[in-house]
Residue frames as qw, qx, qy, qz and C-alpha x, y, z in Angstrom:
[[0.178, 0.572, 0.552, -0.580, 20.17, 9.83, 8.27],
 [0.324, 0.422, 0.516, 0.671, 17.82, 11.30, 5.46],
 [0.039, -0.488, -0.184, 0.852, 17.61, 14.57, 5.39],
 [0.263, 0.799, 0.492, 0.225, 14.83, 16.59, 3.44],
 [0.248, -0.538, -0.262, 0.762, 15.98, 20.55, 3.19],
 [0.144, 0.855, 0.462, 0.186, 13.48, 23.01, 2.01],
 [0.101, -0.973, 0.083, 0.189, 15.29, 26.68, 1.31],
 [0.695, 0.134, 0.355, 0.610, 18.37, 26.55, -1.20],
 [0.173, 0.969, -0.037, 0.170, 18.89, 30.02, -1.31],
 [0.221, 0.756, -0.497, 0.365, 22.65, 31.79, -0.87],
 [0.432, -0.520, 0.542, -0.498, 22.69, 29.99, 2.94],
 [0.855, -0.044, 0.418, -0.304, 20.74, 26.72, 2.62],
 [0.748, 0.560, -0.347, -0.081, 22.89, 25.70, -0.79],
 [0.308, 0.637, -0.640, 0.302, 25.89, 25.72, 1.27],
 [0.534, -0.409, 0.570, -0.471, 24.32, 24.28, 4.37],
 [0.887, 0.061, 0.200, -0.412, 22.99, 21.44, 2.49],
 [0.726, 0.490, -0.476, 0.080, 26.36, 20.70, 0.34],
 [0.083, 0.434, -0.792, 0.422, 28.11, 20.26, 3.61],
 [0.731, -0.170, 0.499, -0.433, 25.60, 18.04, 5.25],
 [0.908, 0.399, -0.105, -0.075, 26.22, 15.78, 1.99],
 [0.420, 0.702, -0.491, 0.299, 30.01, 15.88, 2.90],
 [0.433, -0.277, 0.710, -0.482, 29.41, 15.05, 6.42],
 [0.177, 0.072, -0.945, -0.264, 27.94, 12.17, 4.66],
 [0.450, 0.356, 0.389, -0.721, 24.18, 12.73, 4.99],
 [0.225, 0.280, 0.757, 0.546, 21.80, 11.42, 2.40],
 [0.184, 0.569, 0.031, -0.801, 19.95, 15.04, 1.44],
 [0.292, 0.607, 0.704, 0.227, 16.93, 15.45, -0.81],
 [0.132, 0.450, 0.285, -0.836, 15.97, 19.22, -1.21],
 [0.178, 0.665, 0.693, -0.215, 13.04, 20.54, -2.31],
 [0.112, -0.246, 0.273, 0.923, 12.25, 23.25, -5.26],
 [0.496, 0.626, 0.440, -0.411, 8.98, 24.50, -6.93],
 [0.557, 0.699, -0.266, -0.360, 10.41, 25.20, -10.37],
 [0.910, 0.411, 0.050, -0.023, 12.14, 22.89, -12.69],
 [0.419, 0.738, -0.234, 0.474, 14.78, 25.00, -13.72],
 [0.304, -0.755, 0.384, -0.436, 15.72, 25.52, -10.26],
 [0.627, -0.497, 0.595, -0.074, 16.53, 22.31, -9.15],
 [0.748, 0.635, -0.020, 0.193, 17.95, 21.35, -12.34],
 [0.083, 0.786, -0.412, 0.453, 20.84, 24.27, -11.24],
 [0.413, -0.589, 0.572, -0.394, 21.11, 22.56, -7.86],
 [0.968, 0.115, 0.180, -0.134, 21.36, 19.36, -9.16],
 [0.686, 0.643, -0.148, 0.306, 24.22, 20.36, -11.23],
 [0.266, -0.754, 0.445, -0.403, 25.61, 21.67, -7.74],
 [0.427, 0.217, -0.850, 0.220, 25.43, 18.20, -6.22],
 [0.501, 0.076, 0.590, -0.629, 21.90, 18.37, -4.19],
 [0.226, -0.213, -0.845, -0.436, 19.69, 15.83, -5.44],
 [0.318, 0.064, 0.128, -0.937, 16.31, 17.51, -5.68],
 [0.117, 0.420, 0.892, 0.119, 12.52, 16.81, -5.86],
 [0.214, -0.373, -0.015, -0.903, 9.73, 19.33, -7.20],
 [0.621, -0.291, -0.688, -0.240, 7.74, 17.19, -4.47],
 [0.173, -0.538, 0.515, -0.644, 7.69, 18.93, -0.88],
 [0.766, -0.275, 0.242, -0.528, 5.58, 15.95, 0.40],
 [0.910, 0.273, -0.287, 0.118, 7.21, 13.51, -1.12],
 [0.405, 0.507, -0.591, 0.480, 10.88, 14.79, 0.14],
 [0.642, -0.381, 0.121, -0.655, 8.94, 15.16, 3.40],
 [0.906, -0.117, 0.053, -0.403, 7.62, 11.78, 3.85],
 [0.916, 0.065, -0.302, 0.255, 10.85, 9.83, 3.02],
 [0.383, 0.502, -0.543, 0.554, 12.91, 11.67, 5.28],
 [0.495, -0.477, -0.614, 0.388, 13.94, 11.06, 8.84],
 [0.300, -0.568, -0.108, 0.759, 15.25, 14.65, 9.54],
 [0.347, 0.760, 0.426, 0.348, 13.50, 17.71, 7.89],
 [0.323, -0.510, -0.180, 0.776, 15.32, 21.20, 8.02],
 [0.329, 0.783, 0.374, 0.372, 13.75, 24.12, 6.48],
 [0.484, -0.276, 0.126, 0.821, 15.78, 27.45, 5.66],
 [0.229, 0.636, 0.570, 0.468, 13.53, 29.90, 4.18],
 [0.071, 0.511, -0.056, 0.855, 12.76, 34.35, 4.14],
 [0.009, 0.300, -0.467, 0.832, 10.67, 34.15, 7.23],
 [0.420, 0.077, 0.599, -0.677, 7.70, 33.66, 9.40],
 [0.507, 0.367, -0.045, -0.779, 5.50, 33.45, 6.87],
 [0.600, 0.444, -0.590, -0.308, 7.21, 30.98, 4.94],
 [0.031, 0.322, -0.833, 0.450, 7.65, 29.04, 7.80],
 [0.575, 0.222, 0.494, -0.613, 3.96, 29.13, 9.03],
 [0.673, 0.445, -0.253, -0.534, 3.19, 28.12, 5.09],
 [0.262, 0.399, -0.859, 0.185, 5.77, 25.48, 5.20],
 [0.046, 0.006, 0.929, -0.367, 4.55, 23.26, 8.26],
 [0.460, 0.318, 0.558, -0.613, 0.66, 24.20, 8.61],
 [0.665, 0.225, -0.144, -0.698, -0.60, 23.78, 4.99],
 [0.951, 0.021, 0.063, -0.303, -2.72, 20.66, 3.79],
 [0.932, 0.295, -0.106, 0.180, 0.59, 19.15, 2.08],
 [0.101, 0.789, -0.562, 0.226, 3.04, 20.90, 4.11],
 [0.288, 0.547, -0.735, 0.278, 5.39, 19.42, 6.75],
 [0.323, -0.196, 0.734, -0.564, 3.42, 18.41, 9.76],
 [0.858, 0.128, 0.217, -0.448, 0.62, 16.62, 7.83],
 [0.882, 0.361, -0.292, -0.080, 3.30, 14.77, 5.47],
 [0.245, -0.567, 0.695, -0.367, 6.23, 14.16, 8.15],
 [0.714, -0.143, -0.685, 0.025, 6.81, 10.12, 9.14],
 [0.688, -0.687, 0.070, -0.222, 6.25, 9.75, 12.93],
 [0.907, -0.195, 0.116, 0.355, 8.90, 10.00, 14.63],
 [0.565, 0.557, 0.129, 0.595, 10.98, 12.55, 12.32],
 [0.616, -0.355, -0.184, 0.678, 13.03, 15.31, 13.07],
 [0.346, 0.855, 0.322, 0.215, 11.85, 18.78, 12.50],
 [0.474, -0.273, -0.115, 0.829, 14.61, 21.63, 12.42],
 [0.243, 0.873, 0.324, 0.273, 13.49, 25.01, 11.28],
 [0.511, -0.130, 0.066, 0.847, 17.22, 27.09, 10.95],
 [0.121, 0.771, 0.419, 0.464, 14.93, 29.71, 9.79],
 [0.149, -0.240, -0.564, 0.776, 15.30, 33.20, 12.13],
 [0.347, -0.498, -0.575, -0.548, 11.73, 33.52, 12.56],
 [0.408, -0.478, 0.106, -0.771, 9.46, 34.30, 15.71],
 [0.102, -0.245, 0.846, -0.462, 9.66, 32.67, 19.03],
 [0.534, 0.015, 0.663, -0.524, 6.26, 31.79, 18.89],
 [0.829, 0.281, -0.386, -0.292, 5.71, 30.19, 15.56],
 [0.505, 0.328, -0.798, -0.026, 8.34, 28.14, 16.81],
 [0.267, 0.018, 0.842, -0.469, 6.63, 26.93, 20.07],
 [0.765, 0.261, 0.195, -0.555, 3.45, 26.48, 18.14],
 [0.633, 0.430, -0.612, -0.201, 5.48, 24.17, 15.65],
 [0.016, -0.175, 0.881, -0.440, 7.25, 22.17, 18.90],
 [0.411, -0.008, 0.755, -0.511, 3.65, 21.38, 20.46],
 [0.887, 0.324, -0.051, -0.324, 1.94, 20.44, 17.19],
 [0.556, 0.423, -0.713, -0.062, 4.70, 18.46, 16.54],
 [0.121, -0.132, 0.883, -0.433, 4.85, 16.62, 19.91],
 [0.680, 0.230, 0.452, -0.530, 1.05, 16.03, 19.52],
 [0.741, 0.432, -0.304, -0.414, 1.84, 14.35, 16.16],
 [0.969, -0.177, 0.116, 0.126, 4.57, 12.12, 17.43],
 [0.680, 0.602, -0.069, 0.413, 7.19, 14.18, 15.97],
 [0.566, -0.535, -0.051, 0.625, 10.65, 16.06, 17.54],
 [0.437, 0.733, 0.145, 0.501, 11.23, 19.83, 16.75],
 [0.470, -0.547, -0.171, 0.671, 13.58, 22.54, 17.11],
 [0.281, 0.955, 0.046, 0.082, 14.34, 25.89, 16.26],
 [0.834, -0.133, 0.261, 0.467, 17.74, 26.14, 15.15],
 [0.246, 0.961, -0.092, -0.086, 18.37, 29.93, 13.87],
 [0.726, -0.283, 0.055, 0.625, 22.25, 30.65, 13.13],
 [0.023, 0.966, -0.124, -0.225, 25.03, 33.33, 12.72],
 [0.677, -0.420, 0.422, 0.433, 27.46, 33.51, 10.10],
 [0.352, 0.701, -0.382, -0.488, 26.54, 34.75, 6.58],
 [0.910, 0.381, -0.161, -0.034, 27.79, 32.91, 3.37],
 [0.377, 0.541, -0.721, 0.212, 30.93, 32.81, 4.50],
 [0.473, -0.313, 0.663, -0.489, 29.85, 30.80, 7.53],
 [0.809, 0.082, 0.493, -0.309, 27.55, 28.45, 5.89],
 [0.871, 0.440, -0.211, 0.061, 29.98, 27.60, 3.18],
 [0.419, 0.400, -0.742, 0.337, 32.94, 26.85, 5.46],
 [0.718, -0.387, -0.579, 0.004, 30.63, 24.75, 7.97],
 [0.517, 0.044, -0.486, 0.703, 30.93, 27.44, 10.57],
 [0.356, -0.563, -0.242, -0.706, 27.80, 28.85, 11.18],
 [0.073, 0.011, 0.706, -0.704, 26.91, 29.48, 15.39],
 [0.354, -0.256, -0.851, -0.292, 23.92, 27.47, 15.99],
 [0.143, -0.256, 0.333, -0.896, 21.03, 28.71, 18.29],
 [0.413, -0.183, -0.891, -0.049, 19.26, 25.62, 19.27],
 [0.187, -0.283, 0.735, -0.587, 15.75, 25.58, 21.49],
 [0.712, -0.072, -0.505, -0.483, 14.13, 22.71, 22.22],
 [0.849, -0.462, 0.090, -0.239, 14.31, 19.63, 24.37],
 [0.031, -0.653, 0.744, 0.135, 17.77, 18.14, 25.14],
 [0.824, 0.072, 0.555, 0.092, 16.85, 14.59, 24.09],
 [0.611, 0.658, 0.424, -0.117, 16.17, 16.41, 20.77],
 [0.194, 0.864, -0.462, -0.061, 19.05, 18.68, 20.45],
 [0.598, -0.416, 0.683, -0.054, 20.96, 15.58, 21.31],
 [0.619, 0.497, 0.538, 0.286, 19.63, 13.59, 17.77],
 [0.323, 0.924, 0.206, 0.005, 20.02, 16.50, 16.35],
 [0.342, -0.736, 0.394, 0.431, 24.10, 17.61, 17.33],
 [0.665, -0.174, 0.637, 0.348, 25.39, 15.75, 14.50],
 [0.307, 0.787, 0.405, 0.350, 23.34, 17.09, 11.70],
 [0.173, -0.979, -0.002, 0.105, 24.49, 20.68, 13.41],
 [0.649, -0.653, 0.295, 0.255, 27.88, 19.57, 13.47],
 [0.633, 0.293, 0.528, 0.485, 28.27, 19.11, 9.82],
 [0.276, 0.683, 0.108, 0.668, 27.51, 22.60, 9.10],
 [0.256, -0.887, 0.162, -0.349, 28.09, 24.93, 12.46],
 [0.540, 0.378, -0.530, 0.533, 30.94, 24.90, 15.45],
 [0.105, -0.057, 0.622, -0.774, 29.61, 27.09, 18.12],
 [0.432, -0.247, -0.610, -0.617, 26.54, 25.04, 19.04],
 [0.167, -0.066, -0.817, 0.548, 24.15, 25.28, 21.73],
 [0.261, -0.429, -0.862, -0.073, 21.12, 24.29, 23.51],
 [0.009, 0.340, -0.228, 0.912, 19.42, 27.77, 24.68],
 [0.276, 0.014, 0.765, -0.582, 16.81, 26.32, 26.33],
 [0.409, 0.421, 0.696, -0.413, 12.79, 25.49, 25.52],
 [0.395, 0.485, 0.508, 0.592, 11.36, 25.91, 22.23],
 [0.163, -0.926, -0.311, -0.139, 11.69, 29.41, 21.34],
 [0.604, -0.727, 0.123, 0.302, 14.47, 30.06, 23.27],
 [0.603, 0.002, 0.442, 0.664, 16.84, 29.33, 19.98],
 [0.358, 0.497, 0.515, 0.600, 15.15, 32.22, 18.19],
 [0.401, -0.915, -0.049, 0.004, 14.50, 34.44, 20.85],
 [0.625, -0.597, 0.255, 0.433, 18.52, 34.27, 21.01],
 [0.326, 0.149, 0.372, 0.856, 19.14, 35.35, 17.46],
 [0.048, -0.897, -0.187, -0.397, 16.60, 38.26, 17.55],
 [0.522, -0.772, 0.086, 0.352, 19.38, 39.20, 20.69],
 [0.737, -0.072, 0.357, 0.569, 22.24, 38.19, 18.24],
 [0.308, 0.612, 0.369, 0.629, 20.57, 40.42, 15.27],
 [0.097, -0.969, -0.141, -0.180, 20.08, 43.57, 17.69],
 [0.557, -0.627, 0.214, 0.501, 23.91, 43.49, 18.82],
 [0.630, 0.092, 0.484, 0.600, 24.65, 42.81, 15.38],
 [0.256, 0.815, 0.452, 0.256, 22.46, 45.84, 14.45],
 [0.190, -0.958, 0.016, 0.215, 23.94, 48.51, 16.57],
 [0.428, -0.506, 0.433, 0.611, 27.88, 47.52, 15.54],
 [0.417, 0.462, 0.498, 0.604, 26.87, 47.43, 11.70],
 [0.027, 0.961, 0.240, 0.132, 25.18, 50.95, 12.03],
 [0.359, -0.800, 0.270, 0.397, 27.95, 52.25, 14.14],
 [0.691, -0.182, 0.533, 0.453, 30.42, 50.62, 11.57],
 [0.245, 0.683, 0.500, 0.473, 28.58, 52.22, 8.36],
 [0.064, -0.996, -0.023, -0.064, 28.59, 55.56, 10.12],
 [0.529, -0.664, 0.389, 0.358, 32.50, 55.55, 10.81],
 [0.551, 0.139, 0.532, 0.627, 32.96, 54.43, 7.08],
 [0.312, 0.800, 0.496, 0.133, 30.72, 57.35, 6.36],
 [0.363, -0.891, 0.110, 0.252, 32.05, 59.71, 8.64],
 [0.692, -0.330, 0.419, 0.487, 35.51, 59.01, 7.09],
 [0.342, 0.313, 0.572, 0.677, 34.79, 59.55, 3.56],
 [0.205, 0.939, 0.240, 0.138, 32.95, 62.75, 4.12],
 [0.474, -0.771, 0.164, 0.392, 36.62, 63.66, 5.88],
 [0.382, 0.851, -0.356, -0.047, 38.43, 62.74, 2.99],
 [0.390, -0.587, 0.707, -0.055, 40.23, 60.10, 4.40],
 [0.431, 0.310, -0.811, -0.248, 41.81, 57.19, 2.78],
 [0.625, -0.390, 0.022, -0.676, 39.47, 54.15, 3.93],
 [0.929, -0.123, -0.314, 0.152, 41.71, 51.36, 3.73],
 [0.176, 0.547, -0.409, 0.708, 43.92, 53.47, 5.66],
 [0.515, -0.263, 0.401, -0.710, 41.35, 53.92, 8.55],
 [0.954, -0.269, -0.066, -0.114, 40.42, 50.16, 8.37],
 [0.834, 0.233, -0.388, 0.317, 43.53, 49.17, 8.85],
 [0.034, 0.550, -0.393, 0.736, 44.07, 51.44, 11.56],
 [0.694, -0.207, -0.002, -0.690, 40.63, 50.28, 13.34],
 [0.790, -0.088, -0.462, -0.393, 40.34, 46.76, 12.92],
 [0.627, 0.098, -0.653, 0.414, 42.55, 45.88, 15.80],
 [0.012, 0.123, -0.524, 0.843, 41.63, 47.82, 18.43],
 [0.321, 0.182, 0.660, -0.655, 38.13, 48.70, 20.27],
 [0.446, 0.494, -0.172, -0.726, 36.60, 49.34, 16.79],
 [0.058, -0.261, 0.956, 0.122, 37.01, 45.40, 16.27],
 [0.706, 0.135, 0.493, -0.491, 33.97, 43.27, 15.45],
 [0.603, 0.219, 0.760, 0.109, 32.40, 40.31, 13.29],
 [0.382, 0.828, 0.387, -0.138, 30.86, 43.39, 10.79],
 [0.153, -0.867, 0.316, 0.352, 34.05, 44.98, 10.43],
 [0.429, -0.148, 0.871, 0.188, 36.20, 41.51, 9.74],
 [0.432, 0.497, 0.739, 0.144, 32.57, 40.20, 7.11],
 [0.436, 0.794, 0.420, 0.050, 31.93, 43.80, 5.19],
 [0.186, -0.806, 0.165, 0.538, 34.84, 46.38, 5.76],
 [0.305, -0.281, 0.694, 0.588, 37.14, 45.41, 2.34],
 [0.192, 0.526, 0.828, -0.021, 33.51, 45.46, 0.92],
 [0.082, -0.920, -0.303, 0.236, 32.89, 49.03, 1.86],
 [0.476, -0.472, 0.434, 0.601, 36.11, 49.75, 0.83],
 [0.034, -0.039, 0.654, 0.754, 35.58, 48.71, -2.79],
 [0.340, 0.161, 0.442, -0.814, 32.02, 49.89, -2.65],
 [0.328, -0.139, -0.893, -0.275, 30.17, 46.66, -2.95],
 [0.562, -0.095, 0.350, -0.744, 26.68, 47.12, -1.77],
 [0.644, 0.211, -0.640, -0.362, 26.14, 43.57, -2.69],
 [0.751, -0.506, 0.020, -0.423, 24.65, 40.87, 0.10],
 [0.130, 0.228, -0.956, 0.130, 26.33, 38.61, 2.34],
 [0.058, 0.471, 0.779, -0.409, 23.10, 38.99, 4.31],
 [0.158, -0.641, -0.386, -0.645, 19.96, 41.35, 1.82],
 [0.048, -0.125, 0.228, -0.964, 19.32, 44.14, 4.36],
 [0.537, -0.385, -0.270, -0.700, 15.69, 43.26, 3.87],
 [0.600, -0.068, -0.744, 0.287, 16.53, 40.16, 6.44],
 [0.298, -0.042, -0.483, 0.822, 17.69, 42.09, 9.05],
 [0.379, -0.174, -0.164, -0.894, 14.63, 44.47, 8.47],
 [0.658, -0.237, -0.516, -0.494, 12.63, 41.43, 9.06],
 [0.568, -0.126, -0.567, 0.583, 14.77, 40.17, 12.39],
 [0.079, 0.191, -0.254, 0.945, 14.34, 43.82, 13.69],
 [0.550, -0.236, -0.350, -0.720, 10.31, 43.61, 13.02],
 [0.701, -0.363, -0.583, -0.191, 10.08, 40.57, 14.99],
 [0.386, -0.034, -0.483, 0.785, 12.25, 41.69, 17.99],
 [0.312, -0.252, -0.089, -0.912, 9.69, 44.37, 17.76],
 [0.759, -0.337, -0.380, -0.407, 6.69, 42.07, 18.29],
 [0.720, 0.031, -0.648, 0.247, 8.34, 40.10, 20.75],
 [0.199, 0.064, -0.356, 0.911, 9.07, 43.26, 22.95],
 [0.430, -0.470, -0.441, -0.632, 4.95, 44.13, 23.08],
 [0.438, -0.682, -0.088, -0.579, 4.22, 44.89, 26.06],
 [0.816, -0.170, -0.394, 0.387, 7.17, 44.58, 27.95],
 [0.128, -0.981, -0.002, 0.146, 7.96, 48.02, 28.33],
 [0.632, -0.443, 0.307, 0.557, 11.42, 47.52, 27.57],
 [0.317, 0.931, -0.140, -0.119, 12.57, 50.57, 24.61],
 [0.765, 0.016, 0.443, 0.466, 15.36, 49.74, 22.17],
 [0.072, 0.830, -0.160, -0.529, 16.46, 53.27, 21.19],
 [0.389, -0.484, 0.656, 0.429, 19.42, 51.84, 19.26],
 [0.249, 0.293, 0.872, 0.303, 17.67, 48.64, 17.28],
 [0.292, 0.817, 0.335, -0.367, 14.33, 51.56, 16.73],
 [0.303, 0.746, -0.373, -0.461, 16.65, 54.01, 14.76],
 [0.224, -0.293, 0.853, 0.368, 18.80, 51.24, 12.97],
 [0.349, 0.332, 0.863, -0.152, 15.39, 49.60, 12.03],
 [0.189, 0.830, 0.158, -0.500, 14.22, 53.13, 10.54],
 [0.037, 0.623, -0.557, -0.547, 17.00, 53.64, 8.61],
 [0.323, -0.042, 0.916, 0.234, 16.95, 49.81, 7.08],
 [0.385, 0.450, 0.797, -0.119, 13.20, 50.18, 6.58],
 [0.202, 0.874, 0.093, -0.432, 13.69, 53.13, 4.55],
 [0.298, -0.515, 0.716, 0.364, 16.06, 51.08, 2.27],
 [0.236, 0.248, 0.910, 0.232, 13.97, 48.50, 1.46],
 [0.366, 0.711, 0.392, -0.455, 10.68, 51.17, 1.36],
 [0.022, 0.695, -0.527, -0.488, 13.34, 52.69, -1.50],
 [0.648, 0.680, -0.308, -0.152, 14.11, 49.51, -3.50],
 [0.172, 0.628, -0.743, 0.154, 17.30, 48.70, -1.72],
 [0.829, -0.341, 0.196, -0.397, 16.12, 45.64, 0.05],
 [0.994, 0.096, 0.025, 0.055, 18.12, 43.03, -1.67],
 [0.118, 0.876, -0.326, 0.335, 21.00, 45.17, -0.93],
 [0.624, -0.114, -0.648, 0.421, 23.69, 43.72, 1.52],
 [0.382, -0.815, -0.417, 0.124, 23.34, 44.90, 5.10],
 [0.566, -0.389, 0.090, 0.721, 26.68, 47.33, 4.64],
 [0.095, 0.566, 0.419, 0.703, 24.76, 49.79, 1.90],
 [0.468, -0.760, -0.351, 0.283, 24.10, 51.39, 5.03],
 [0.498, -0.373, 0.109, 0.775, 27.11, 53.33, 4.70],
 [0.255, 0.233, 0.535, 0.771, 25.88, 54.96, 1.05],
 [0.156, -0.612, -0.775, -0.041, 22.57, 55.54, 2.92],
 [0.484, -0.588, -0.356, 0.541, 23.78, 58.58, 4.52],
 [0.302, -0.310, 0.292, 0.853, 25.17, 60.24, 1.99],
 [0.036, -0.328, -0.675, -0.660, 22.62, 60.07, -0.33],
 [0.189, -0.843, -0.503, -0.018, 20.01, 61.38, 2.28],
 [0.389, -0.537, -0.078, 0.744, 22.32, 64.36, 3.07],
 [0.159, 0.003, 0.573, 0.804, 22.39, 65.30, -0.92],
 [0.224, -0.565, -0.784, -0.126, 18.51, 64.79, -0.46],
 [0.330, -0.856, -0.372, 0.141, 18.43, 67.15, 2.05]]
């Protein structure tokens, strides 16, 4: 299968070298020179041509910062849906907004085309050891063409239902993930204002109730205080934002994901945006000194 993939950033590099390993023939797609020059030298063979990569592929997957880029991506004159063969496979791994991605699905059926939304969880370490949880929704013919391509870079993969349904299930993923990082960043705070040794206390922690994916992906991180990204903080900021929208007039209140959200958005309001999502922990301290 040819594969077109549009986003080569910290995630999509890795997603795209393992789809070339799984023995995919991958084009991706770059607006500067220099830039896919660098990923050339990686082992992606590149085009500065989005319509072009487009048009010769069966299967397009785009990996990019968000909604926006997404909505830019498929709807303009030379984007994806106008330069797409009939017949082609859209994926959009993006975690973006439940309804861009049903508005992509039914233009895409009205063109002749198959799409899904295909968010995942795992950071760089996930999508460079082909182990990223996949969050598939569409139609099950589609997820069905589609397993194999998934299977080259994720493990835990599945079909959450209708379009929509795959991104609606990481804005769930990103608001569990929000409360245990916050909690986690406040227990590394909390510690160091005690005075306590911190690889002590992880090592006490990591095994018991205090266990999680955030612990395991940032603790040894926090430790040697890298505020550097597996995942830029602004992300999450942006995951939180749409959960937000989504939640319009549903009545349903997210105390938890509200304050976490606050805090983040006062990170990035700062500067810190491109921060990893575990600078959280520094956040505290430095507003306390503030105040």
């Amino acid at each position: 299968m040819r594969i077109a993939f549009i986003g080569l950033g910290v995630m999509g590099r890795s997603m795209a070298l393992n789809l070339i390993k799984g023995g995919f023939e991958v084009r991706g797609f770059a607006r500067s020179k220099d830039k896919a020059v660098k990923l050339e030298a990686l082992g992606i063979p590149m085009t500065l041509s989005l319509s072009q990569a487009v048009s010769e592929a069966e299967c397009v997957i785009t990996m990019v910062g968000g909604p926006r880029d997404v909505e830019d991506l498929y709807f303009r004159h030379e984007g994806i849906l106008n330069s797409a063969a009939k017949g082609a496979l859209l994926i959009d791994m993006t975690s973006s907004s439940p309804d861009l991605a049903r508005r992509i699905h039914a233009e895409a059926q009205q063109r002749g085309l198959e799409a899904l939304d295909a968010p995942v969880s795992g950071g760089d370490k996930g999508a460079r050891a082909g182990t990223l949880s996949i969050f598939a929704g569409g139609d099950q013919k589609t997820f069905d063409r589609a397993l194999p391509v998934f299977k080259a870079m994720g493990r835990d993969i599945i079909l959450e239902g209708p379009s929509g349904a795959g991104q609606s299930t990481k804005l769930a993923n990103q608001i569990m993930v929000a409360g245990s990082l916050a909690g986690m960043c406040e227990g590394f705070a909390f510690a160091k204002s005690q005075g306590l040794d911190l690889q002590k206390v992880f090592d006490s922690v990591r095994r018991g109730a205090a266990a999680s994916a955030s612990l395991e992906l940032y603790g040894e991180r926090i430790i040697a205080g890298d505020d550097q990204p597996g995942g830029a903080l602004s992300y999450l900021v942006k995951d939180l934002r749409c959960a937000a929208g989504a939640l319009e007039g549903s009545g349903l209140d997210l105390n938890v994901a509200a304050a976490v959200l606050k805090n983040y958005a006062t990170m990035q309001d700062e500067g810190d945006g491109a921060l990893g999502t575990q600078a959280l922990t520094w956040f505290y301290e430095k507003h306390r000194k503030q105040n």
